[in-house]
C-alpha positions as CSV (number, residue, x, y, z in Angstrom):
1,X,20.9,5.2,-19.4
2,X,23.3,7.1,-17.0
3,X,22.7,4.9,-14.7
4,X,23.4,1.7,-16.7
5,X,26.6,3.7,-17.3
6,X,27.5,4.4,-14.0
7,X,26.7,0.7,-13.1
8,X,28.5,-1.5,-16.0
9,X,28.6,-5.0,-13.9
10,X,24.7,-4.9,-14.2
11,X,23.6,-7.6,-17.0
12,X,20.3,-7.7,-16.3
13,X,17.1,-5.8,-16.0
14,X,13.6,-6.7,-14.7
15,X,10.9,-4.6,-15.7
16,X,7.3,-4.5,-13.9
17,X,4.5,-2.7,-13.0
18,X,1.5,-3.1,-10.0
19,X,-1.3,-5.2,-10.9
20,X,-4.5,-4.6,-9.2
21,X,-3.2,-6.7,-5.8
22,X,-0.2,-4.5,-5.8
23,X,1.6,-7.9,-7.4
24,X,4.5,-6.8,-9.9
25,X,3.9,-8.1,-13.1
26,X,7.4,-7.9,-15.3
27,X,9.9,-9.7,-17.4
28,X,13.5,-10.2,-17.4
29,X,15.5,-8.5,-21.0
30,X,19.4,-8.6,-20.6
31,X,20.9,-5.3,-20.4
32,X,22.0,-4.6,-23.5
33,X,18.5,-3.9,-24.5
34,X,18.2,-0.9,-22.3
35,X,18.1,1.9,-25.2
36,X,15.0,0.1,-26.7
37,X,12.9,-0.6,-23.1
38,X,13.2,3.4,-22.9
39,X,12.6,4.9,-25.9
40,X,9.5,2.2,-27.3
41,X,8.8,0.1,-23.9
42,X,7.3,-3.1,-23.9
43,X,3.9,-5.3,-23.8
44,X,1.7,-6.8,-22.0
45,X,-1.6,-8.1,-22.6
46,X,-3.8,-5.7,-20.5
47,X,-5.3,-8.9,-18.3
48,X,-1.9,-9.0,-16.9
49,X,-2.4,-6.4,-14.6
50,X,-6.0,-7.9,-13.9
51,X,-5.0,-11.1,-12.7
52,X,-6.1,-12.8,-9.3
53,X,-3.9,-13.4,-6.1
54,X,-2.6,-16.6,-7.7
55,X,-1.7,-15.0,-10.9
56,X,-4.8,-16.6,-12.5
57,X,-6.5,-14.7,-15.2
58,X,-10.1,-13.8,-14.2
59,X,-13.2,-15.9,-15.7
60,X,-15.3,-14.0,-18.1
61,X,-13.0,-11.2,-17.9
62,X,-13.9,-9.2,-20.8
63,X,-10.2,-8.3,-21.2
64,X,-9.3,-12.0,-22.0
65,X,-11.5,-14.0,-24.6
66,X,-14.1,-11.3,-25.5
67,X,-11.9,-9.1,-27.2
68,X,-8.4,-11.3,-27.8
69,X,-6.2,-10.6,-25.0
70,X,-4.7,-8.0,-26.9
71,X,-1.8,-6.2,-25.6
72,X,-1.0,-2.6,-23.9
73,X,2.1,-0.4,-24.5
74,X,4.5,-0.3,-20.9
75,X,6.5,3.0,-20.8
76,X,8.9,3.3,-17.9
77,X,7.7,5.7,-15.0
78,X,10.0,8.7,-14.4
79,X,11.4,6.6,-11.9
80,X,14.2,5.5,-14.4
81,X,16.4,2.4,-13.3
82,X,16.9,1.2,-9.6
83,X,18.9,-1.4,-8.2
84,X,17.7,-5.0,-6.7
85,X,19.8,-5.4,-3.7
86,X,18.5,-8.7,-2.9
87,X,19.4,-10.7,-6.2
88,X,22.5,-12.2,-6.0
89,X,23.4,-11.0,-9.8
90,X,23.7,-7.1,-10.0
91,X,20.5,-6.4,-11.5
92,X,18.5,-3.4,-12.4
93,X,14.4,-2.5,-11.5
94,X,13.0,-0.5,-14.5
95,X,9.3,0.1,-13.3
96,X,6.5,0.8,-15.5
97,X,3.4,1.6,-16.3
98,X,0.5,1.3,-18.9
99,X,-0.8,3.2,-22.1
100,X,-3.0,2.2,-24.0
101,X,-0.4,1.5,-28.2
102,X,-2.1,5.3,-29.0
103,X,-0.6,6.6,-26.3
104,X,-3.8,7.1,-23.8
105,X,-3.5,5.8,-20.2
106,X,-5.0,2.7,-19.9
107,X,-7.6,3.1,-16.8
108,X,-7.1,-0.2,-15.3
109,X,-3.7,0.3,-14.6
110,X,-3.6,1.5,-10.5
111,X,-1.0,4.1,-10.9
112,X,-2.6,5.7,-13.4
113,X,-5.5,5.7,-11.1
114,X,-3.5,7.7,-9.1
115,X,-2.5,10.2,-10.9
116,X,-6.3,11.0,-12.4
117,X,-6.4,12.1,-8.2
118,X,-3.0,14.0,-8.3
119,X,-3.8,15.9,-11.2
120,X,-7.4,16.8,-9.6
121,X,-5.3,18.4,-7.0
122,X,-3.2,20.2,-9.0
123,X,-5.9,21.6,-11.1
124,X,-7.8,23.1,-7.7
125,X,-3.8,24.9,-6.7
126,X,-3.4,21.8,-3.8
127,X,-0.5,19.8,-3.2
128,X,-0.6,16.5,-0.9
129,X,2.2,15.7,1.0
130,X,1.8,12.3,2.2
131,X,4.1,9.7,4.3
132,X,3.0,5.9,5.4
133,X,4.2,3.9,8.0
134,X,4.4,-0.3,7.1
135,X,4.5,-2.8,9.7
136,X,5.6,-6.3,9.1
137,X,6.6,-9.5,10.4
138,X,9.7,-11.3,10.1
139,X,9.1,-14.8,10.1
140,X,10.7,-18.1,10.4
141,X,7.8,-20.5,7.7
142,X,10.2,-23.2,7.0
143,X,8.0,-25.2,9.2
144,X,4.8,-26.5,9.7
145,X,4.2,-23.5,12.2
146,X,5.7,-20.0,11.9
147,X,7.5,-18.6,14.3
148,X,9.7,-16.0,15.2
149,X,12.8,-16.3,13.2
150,X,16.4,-16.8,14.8
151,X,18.5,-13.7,15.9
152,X,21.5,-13.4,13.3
153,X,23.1,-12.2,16.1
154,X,22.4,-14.8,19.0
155,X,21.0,-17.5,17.1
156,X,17.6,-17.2,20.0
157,X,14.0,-16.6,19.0
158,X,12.2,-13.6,21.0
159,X,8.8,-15.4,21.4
160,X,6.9,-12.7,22.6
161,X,5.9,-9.0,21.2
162,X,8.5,-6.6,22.4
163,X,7.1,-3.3,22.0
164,X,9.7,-0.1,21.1
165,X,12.1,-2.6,22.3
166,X,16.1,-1.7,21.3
167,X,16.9,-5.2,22.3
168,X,14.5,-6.7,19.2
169,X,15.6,-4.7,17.2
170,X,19.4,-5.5,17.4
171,X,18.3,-9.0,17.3
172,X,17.9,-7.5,13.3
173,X,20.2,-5.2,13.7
174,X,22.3,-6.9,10.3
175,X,18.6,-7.4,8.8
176,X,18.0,-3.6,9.3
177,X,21.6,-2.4,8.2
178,X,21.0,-4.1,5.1
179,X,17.2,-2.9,4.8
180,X,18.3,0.6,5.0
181,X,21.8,0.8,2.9
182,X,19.5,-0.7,0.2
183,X,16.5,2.2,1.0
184,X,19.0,4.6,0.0
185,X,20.3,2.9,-2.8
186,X,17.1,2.6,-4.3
187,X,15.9,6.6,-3.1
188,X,13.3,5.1,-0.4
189,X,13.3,7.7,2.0
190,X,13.2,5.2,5.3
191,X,13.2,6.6,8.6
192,X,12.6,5.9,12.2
193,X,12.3,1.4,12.7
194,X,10.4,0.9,16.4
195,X,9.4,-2.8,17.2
196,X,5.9,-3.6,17.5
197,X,3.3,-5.6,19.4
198,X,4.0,-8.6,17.7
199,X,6.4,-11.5,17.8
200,X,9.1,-10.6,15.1
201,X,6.7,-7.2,14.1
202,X,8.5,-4.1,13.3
203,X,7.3,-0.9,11.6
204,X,9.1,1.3,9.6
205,X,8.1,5.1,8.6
206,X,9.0,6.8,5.2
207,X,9.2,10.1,5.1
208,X,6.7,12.3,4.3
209,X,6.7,14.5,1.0
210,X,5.1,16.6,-1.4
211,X,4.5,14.2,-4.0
212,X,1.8,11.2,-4.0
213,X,3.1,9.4,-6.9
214,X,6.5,9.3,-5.2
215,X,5.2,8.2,-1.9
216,X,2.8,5.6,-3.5
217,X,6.1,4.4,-5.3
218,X,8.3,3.9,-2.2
219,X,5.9,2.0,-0.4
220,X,5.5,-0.3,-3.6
221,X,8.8,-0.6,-3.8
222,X,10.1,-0.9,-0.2
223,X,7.1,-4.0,0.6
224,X,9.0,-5.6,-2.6
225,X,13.0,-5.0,-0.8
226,X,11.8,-6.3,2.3
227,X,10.4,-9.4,1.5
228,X,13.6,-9.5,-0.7
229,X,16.1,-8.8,2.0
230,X,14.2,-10.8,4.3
231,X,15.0,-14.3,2.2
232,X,18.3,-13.4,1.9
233,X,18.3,-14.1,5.9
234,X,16.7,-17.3,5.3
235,X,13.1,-16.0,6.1
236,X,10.5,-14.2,5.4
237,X,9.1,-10.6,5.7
238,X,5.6,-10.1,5.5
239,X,2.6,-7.7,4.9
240,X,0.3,-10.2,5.4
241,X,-2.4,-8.7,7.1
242,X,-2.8,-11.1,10.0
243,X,-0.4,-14.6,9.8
244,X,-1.0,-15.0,13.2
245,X,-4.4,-15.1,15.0
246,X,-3.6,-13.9,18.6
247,X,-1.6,-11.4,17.7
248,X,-1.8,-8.1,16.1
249,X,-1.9,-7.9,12.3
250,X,0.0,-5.4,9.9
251,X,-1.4,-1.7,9.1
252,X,-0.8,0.5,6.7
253,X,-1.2,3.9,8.2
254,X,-1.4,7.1,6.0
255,X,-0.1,10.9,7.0
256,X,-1.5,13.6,4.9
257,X,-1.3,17.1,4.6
258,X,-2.2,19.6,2.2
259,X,-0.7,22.5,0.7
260,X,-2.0,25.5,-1.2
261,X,-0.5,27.4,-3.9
262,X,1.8,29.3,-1.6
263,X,3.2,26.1,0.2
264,X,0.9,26.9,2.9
265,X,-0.6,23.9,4.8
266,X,-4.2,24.6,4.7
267,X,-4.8,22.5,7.9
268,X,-3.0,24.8,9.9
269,X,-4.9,27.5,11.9
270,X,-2.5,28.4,14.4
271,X,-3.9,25.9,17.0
272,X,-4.4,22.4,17.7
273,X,-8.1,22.0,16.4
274,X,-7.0,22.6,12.7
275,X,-8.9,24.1,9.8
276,X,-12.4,24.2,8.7
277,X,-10.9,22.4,5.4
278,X,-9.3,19.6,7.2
279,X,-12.5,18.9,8.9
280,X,-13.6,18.8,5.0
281,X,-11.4,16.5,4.2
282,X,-11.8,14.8,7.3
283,X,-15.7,14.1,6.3
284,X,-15.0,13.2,2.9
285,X,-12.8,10.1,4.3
286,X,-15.9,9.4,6.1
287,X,-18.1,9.6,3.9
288,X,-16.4,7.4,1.7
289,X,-14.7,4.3,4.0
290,X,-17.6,1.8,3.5
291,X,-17.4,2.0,0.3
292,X,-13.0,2.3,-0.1
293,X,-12.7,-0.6,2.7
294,X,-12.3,-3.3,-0.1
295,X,-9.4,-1.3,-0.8
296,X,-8.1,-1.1,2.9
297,X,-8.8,-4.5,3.1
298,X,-8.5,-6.2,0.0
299,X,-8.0,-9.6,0.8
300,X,-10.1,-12.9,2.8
301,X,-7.3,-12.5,5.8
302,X,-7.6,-8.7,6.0
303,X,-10.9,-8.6,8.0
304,X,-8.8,-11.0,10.8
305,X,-7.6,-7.8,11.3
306,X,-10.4,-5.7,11.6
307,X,-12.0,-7.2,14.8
308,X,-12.4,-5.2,17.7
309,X,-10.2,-4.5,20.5
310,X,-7.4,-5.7,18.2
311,X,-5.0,-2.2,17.7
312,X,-7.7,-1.6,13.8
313,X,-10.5,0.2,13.5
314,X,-13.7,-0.6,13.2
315,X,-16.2,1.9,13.7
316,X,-16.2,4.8,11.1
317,X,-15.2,7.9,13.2
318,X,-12.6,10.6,14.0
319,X,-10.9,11.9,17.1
320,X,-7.7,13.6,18.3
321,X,-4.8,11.9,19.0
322,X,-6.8,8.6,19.5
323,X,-5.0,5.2,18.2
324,X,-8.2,4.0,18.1
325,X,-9.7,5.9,15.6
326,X,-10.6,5.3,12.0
327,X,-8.8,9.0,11.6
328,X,-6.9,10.4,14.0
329,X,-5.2,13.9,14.4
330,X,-2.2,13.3,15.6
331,X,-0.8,16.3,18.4
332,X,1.9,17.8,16.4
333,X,3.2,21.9,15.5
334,X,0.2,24.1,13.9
335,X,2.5,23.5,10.2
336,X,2.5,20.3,10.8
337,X,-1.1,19.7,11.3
338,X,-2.8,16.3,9.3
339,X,-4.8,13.3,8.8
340,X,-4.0,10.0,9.9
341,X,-6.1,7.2,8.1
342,X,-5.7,4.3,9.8
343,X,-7.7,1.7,7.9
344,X,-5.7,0.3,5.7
345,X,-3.7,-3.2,6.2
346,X,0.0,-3.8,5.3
347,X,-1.6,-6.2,2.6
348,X,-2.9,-3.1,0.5
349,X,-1.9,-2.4,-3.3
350,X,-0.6,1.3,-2.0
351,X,-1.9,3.1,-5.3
352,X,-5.2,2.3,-5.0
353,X,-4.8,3.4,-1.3
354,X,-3.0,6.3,-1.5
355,X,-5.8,7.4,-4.6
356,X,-8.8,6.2,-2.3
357,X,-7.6,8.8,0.8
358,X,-6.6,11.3,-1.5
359,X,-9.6,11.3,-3.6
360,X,-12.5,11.3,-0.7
361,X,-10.2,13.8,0.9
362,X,-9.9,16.1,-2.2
363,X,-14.4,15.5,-2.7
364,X,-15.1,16.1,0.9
365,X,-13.0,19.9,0.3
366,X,-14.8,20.7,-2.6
367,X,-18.5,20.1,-1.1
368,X,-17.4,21.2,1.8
369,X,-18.6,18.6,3.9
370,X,-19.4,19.0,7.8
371,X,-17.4,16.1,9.8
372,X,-19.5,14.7,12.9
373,X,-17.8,15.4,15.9
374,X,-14.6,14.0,17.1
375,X,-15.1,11.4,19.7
376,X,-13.6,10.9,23.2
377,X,-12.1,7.5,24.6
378,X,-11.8,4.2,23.3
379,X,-13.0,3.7,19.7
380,X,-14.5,0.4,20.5
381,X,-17.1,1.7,23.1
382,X,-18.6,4.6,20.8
383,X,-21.8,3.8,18.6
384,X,-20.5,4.5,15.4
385,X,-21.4,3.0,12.2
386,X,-19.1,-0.3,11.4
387,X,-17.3,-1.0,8.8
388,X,-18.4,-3.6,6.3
389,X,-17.3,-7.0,8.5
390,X,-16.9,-9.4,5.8
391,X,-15.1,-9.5,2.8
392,X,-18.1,-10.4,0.7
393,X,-19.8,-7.5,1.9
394,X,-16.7,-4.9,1.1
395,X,-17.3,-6.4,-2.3
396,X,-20.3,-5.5,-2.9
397,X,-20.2,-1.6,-1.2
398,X,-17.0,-0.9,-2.7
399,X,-19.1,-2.0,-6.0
400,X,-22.2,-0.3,-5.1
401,X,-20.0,3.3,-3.4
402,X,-20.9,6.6,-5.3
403,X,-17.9,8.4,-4.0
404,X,-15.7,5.2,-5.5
405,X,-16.9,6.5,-9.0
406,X,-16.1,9.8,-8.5
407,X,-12.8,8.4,-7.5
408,X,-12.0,5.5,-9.9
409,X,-12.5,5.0,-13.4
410,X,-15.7,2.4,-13.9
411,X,-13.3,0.4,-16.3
412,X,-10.9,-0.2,-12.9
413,X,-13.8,-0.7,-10.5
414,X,-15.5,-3.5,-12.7
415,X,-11.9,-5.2,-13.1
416,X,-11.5,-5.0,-9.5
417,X,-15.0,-6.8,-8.8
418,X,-14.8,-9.2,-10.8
419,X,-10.9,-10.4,-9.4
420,X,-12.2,-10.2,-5.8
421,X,-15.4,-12.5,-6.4
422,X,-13.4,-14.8,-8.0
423,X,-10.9,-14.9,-5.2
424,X,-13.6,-15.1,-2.5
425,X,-14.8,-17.7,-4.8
426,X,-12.0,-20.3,-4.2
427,X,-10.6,-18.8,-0.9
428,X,-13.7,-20.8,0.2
429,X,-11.9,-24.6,-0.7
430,X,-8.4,-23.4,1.0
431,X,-7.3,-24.6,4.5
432,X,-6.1,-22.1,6.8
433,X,-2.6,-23.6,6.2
434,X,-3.0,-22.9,2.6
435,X,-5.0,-19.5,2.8
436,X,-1.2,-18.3,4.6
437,X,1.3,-20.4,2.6
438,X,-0.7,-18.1,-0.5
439,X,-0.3,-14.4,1.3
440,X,2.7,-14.9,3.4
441,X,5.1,-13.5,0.7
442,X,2.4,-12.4,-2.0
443,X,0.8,-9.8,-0.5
C-alpha cells in the first residue's frame, strides 16, 4: 500500500497473471479496493490461464465442463504494485499468481512452475543468476503491408536492416527515452539497446542477476511495456517470432550462471574452457531441447524462424563463442564464465523458458552428464541432430520428453498439449495475413 500512498493520482489498478502463452490474464478494480486485492486476492476460474492464443477456452479441457469451471485463489507476487506508463490514466500493475482456495500452488500456473525449479536449486546450495536479451521489431501495420515505421524524429522510414547502427537508433531515440524512463519506473533493469539485422529490429539486454523469478518477471513485464510504449507512437512493437519472411525473426537468448553456497560461480576454473559442471549442465540442455523446443518455439510462426542459415539454431550442439550454436560459451572473465541458450524466440511465455533451461541445466549437474564435444565453424555445416522442424512434431516430443516430467508438473504438460493441438488445429484455416494480424501484438 505505500506505494498507492506515495502515488494518490492513481485510480485504477489492473491485476494479471501469465497464462500458458505468456498472455496476461487480469481485471480492472478501482483503487480504492487495494487493501482487499492484498490481503484476500482475487478469482479466476483456473481455465483462464489455460486458454488458447485467441483467448478461447480449450475443447474437452478437463478444467472447463468436467469439473464446473470452478475458480482459483490469485495472491499478488512479491512484486507488489508497478506503474503502466503507457495508459493514458495513472494506473497501477498488481501482478499475480495462482493457489489453489487452500492455499496449495496450483500446478498449471507457469510461474509456479518456475519456482518448483528455483527451489530445486536452492535445496542442492545453487543459485542461478540469469539475464535475457529480447529483440523486437517496431512496426508500422496500419496497412495492408508492414513496414518500417516513420522516424519521430525525421518523419523517413529506414527500409533496410541497420546493424549496431547509432543512426537507427536515434531514429527512436524519443521511443527509447520513453522505453527506458519507464524500465526504471517499473524496476526493469534495461541495459545496453544495439540495432539489429532487421528493418525496425532492435534488441535490448536486461541485466543479469541472482534471482530467476526476478529475471523471468522483467522479461514478462518489459515484452508487455514495449508493445505498450510502442502504440503510444502510433505503432507497434513486436515479439513475434518472424512478421517478416526475408528477414531475421526475434530471439530470446538466455545467460546463465551458477553460484554455489559461497557465491562462487561454479563455472569458473580459472580459464576459458570452464568447469566440469558447466559441461554438466551444458549436456543436460542437450539432452533435453527436443523435447523443451515446444517451449522455445511455442507458436505455428516460430519454426519460420528456425530454418537454416537464418541467425537460429537448428542442429542441437554446443561450441565456444559460436553465434551459431544451439549453446554457446561466450569469451568472457573466468567469474564471468556461462551458458548462452539460444533457442528460444522472442514469442516465448519467459517462465516456462527460463524453468525449461534452468531445469535440464540443474538434471544434467546432478547426473553428471558428459557433453559431446564442442564444435568448430558454422553450425549449419555440422551433422548434428535437428531440432524437431515442425510445430506438430514439437508437440508431440515435448509431450512424449522424459526430462520435461522431471521438469514440469504432468498437470501443466497435459494443459499445455491440449492448447497447442487446438491451436495447430485452426492455425490450419488462417491466411498468412491473418496468422500475423493474430501474433503481431499477442505474442
Amino acid at each position: 500500500m505505500d506505494w498507492l500512498k506515495e502515488h494518490p493520482e492513481v485510480k485504477t489498478i489492473r491485476v494479471a497473471a501469465s497464462d500458458l502463452n505468456g498472455v496476461a490474464r487480469g481485471k480492472r478494480v478501482p483503487a480504492r479496493y487495494a487493501g482487499k486485492l492484498l490481503e484476500e486476492g482475487t478469482k479466476f476460474p483456473f481455465s483462464v490461464l489455460n486458454l488458447d492464443i485467441w483467448g478461447e477456452d480449450v475443447e474437452d479441457s478437463p478444467l472447463v465442463f468436467e469439473i464446473g469451471d470452478p475458480d482459483g485463489l490469485l495472491l499478488p507476487t512479491e512484486r507488489g504494485f508497478l506503474p503502466m506508463p503507457w495508459l493514458d490514466a495513472p494506473t497501477a500493475l498488481l501482478p499475480l499468481w495462482m493457489f489453489h482456495l487452500d492455499g496449495r500452488p496450483y500446478e498449471g500456473d507457469p510461474r509456479q512452475a518456475l519456482a518448483v525449479v528455483v527451489e530445486r536449486y536452492s535445496q542442492a546450495g545453487l543459485t542461478p543468476v540469469v539475464a535475457t536479451e529480447l529483440e523486437f521489431f517496431l512496426i508500422d501495420d496500419s496497412g495492408r503491408q508492414l513496414r518500417v515505421p516513420p522516424s519521430p524524429r525525421s518523419g523517413k522510414r529506414r527500409t533496410g536492416g541497420e546493424v549496431l547502427s547509432l543512426r537507427a537508433l536515434d531514429a527512436f531515440d524519443q521511443f527509447f527515452t520513453t522505453l527506458y524512463d519507464a524500465c526504471e519506473a517499473m524496476d526493469i533493469p534495461a541495459d545496453t539497446a544495439i540495432s539489429e539485422a532487421g528493418p525496425g529490429q532492435f534488441e535490448i539486454n536486461l541485466m543479469h542477476q541472482p534471482d530467476p523469478m526476478k529475471a523471468a518477471d522483467d522479461t514478462w513485464l518489459f515484452k508487455m511495456l514495449v508493445k505498450g510504449i510502442a502504440r503510444q507512437y502510433g505503432f507497434a512493437g513486436s515479439f513475434m517470432a518472424k512478421p517478416y519472411e526475408t528477414f531475421s525473426g526475434n530471439g530470446m537468448h538466455m545467460h546463465f550462471s551458477i553460484l554455489d553456497k559461497e557465491g562462487r560461480n561454479i563455472f569458473d576454473n580459472g580459464g576459458d574452457e570452464g568447469t566440469a559442471e558447466l559441461r554438466h549442465a551444458v549436456a543436460g540442455c542437450l539432452r533435453a531441447m527436443p523435447g523443451s523446443t515446444l517451449l522455445f518455439a511455442p507458436h505455428e510462426n516460430s519454426y519460420d524462424r528456425l530454418v537454416p542459415n537464418a541467425h537460429a539454431p537448428t542442429g542441437i550442439g554446443w561450441a565456444y563463442e559460436n553465434r551459431t550454436a544451439a549453446i554457446r560459451i561466450p569469451s568472457s572473465g573466468p567469474k564471468a564464465r556461462r551458458i548462452e541458450h539460444r533457442v528460444a524466440g522472442g514469442d516465448v511465455n519467459p517462465y516456462l523458458t527460463v524453468a525449461a533451461i534452468l531445469g535440464a541445466a540443474l538434471n544434467g549437474l546432478l547426473e553428471k552428464l558428459e557433453a559431446p564435444e564442442p564444435f568448430r565453424g558454422n553450425a549449419y555445416d555440422q551433422k548434428l541432430a535437428q531440432l524437431p522442424g515442425t510445430w506438430g512434431e514439437a508437440i508431440e516430443a515435448f509431450h512424449q520428453c522424459p526430462e520435461m516430467r522431471r521438469i514440469f508438473p504432468g498437470h501443466l504438460i497435459e494443459n499445455f498439449v491440449m492448447t497447442k493441438r487446438q491451436e495447430l488445429h485452426y492455425m490450419a484455416e488462417l491466411s498468412d495475413e491473418e496468422t500475423v494480424e493474430l501474433y503481431l501484438d499477442t505474442v
